[in-house]
C-alpha positions in Angstrom: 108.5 132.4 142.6 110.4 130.9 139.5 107.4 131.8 137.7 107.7 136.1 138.6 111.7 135.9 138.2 111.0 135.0 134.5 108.1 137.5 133.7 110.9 139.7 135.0 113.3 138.1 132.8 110.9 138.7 129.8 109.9 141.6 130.3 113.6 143.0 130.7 114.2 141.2 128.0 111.1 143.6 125.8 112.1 146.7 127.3 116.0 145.5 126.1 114.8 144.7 122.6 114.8 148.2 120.9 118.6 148.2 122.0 119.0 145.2 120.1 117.8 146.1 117.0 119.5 149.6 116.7 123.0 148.1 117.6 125.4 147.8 114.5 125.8 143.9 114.9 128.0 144.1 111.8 131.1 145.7 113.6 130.0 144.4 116.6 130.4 140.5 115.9 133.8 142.0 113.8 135.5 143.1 116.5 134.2 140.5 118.8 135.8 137.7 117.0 139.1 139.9 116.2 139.2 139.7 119.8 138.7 135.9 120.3 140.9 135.8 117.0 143.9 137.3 119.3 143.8 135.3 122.8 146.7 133.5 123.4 144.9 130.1 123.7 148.3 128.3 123.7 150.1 130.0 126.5 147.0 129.9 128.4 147.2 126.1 128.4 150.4 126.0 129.0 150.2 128.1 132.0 147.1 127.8 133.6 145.2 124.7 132.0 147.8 122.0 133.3 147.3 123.3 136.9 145.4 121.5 139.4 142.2 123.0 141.0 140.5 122.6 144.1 137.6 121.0 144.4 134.9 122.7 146.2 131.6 123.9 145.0 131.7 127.5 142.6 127.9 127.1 141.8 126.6 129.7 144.0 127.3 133.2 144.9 131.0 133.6 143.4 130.1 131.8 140.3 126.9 134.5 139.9 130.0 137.1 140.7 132.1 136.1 138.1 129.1 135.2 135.7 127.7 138.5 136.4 131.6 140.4 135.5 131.8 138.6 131.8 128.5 139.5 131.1 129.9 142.9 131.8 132.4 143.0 130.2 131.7 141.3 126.9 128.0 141.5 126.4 125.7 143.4 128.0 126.7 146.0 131.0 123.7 146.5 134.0 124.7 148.9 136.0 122.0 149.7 139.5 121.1 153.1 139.4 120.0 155.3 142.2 116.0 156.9 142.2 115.6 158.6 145.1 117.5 159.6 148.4 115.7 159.7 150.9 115.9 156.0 152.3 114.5 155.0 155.9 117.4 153.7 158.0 115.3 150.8 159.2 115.6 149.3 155.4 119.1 148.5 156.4 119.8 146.5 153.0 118.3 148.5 150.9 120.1 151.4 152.6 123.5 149.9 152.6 122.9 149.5 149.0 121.9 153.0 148.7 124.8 154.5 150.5 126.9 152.7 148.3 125.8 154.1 145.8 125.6 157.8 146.5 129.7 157.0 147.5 130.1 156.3 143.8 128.0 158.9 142.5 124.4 157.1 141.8 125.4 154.3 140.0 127.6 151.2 140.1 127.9 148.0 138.4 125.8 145.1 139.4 128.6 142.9 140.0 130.2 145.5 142.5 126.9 145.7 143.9 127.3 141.4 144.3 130.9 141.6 145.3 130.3 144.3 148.1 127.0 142.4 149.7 128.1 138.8 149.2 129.5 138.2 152.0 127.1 139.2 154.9 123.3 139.9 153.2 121.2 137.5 151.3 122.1 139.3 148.0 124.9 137.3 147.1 123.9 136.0 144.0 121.9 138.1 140.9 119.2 136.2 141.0 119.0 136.5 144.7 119.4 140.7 143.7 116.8 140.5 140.9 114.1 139.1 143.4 114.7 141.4 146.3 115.0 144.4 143.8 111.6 143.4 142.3 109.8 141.1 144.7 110.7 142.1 148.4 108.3 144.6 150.2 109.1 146.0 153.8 106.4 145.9 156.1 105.7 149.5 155.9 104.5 149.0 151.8 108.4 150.1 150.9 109.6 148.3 147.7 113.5 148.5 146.6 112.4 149.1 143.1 110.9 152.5 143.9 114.5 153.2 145.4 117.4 151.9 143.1 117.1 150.1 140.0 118.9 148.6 137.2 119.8 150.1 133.6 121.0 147.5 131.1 123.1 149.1 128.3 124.7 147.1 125.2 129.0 147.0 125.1 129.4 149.7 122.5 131.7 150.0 119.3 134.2 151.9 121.7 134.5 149.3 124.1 137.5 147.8 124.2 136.9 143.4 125.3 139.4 143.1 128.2 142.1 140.1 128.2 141.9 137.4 130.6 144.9 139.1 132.6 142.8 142.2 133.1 139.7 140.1 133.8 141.6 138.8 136.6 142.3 141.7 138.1 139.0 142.8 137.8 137.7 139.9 139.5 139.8 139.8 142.2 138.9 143.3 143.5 135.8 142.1 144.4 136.4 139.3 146.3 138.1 138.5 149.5 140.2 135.5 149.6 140.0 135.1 153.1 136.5 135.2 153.1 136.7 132.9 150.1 138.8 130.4 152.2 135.8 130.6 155.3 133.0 130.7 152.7 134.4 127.2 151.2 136.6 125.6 154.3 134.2 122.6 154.2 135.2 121.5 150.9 138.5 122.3 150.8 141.0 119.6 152.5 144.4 121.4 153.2 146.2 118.3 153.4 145.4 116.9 149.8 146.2 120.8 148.9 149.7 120.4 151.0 150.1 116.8 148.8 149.1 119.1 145.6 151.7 121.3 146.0 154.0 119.2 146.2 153.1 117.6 143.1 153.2 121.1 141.1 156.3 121.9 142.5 158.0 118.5 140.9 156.1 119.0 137.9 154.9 121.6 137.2 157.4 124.5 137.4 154.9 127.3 135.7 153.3 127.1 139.5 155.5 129.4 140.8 155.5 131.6 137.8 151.9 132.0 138.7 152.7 132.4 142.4 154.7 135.2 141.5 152.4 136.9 139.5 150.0 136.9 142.5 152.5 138.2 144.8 152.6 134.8 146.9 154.9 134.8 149.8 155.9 131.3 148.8 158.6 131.1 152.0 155.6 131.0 154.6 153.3 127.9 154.4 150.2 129.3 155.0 150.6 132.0 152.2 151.9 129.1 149.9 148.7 127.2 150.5 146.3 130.7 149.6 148.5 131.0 146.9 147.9 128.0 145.7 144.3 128.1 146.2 144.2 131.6 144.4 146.2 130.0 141.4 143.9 127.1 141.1 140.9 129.7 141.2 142.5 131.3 138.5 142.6 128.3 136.3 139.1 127.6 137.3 138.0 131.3 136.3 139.6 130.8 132.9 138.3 127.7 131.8 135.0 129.3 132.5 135.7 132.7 130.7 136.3 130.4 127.8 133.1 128.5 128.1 131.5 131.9 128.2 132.9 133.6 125.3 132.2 131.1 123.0 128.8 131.2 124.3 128.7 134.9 123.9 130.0 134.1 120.2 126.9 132.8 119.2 124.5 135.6 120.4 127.2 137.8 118.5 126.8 135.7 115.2 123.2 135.3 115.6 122.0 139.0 115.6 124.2 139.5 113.1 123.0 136.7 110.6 119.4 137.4 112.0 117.3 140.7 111.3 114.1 139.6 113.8 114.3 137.7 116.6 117.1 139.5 118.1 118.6 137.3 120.7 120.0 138.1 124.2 121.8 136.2 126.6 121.6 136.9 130.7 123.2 135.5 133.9 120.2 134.8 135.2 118.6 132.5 132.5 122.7 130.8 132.3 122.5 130.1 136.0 119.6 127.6 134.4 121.3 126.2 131.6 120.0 128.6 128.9 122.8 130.0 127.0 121.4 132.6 124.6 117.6 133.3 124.3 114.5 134.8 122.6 111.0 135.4 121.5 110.1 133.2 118.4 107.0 133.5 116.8 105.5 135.2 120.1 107.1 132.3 121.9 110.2 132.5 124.3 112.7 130.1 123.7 116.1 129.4 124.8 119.6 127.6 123.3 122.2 125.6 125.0 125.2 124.5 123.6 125.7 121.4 123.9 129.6 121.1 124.0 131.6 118.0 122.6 128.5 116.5 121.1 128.6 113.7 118.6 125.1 114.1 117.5 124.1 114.7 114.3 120.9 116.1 114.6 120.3 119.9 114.2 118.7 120.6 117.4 116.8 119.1 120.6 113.7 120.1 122.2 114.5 119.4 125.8 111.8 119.0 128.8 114.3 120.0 131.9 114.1 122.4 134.8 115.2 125.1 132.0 112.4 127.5 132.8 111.7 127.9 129.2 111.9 125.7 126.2 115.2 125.0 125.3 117.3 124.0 122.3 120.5 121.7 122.6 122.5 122.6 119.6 125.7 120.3 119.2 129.2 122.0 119.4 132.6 120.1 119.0 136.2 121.5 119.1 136.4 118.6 116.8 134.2 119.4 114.4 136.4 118.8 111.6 135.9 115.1 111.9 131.9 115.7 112.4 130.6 115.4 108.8 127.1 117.3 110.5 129.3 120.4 111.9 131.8 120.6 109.3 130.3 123.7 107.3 128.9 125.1 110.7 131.9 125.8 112.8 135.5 127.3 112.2 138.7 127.1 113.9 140.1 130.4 113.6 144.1 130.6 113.6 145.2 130.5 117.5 142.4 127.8 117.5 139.1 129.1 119.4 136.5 127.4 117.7 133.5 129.8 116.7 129.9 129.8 115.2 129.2 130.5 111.2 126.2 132.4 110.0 125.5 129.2 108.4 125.1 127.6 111.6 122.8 130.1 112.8 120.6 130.4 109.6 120.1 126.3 109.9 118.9 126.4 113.6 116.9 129.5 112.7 115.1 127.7 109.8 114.4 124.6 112.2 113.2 126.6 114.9 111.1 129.2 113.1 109.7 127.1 110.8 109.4 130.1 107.5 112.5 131.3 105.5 115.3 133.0 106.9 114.8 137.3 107.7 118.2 138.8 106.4 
């Protein structure tokens, strides 16, 4: 089965390429980095990097959620699309998904589609989505792919990159945190969150900045504790938004520095440690940063569960005192650390194996 998810993978991937190439990548990767250029990195640590999160496990279907909304957002949009109408009733997914749909007018955002189903059907994650849409056939011959589908499109020059504040908001219309609290009650200890609590409250005033900005009841225990449990998902969410964008920097820099291979990255292939990926001399293959590395060497050809091969590249929000990243990275002013097109013309060279395509 891993096997068919990537020839899907692939061959999305083909059918996505043309889009790739005709995309202005030099205003593109402009804007994008004006935009990483204005976050307010310092407030955010301030406010949301000093709180405490819960530990429970975010690696399954609210991790693809929130995966599947950056991607969105900042890279690539998929939206699931509507064919035909005339759905039998005894499909009952495939028919919830449907009527869905035809409430919004044909077409809806995958993540909508993941937030809506991800709490009572098996499509709770996109990979999960991707193998029903492609892979599941009703016993009467149906197939979902011959009902809905999926339409990828590129963010466009008029797309405006959403703050982490609107993000937020974003996310947390498509998820429940009720069903949250049931979905995770087994890893989450209300008495070490009680103990928490109490610890923010002594020292960490911004708490119940944040509280309020989530329209906590803070006077009623039990709407302290989800409050506090939102709050901490909220940290969680933005350390990870971070994590992505800078990961989304690099496909930005690369098809901008690079005429051929174009490169694209995808929730699906990040779910398994591939951060950005492409076809390279008729071969797919697949990069992951590699973050806080004190490595020297260029790259690393790693044998993992990564479906394809894939490339550790080092990264370092240290990089001034790493004499092999030095001329490879840059701090821009409010101090996100981003990719050169030096960076990505060395790893294309070692990779590729001719001279660099400009």
């Amino acid at each position: 089965m891993k096997d068919k998810i990537l020839e899907i993978v692939k061959k999305d991937y083909e059918s996505f390429l043309p889009i790739l190439h005709l995309a202005n990548w030099e205003n593109l990767t402009k804007r994008y980095k004006e935009f990483l250029k204005s976050i307010p990195l310092s407030d955010y640590r301030e406010y949301l990097q000093r709180i405490k999160t819960v530990e429970f496990d975010l690696s399954g279907k609210f991790r693809s959620l929130h995966l599947s909304l950056i991607y969105h957002l900042y890279w690539k949009k998929k939206f699931v699309t509507l064919l035909v109408n005339d759905i039998p009733s005894r499909c009952k997914i495939l028919k919830n998904v449907s009527n869905l749909l035809v409430e919004s007018g044909g077409r809806i955002p995958l993540y909508r589609v993941l937030g809506h189903f991800s709490f009572n059907t098996e499509l709770n994650t996109e990979r999960r989505f991707i193998k029903w849409l492609y892979l599941k056939e009703y016993s009467n011959g149906i197939r979902p792919i011959n009902f809905i589908g999926i339409k990828p499109e590129l963010i466009s020059e008029e797309d405006i990159f959403p703050s982490f504040e609107d993000f937020w908001r974003e996310y947390k219309c498509n998820i429940d945190l009720n069903n949250f609290l049931s979905q995770h009650q087994k890893f989450i200890d209300i008495n070490v969150i009680k103990s928490q609590i109490k610890y923010e409250i002594k020292n960490n005033p911004n708490v119940f900045s944040l509280l309020k900005e989530e329209d906590v009841e803070t006077r009623k225990t039990d709407e302290l504790i989800k409050g506090y449990i939102l709050v901490g998902l909220k940290a969680r969410m933005y350390r990870t938004w971070v994590s992505l964008l800078t990961q989304l920097d690099l496909s930005y820099t690369w098809n901008k520095t690079i005429v051929s291979p174009k490169m694209d990255s995808d929730v699906i292939l990040d779910l398994k440690g591939i951060d950005v990926y492409g076809r390279v001399n008729n071969s797919f293959i697949g990069i992951q940063i590699k973050k806080r590395s004190r490595r020297h060497e260029a790259l690393k050809i790693t044998e993992s569960e990564a479906p394809i091969k894939t490339i550790d590249i080092p990264y370092d929000l240290n990089f001034e005192n790493n004499e092999y990243l030095q001329d490879k990275l840059m701090r821009l002013k409010n101090g996100f650390v981003v990719f050169t097109e030096n960076y990505v013309t060395h790893i294309y060279r070692q990779i590729s194996g001719v001279n660099v395509r400009r």
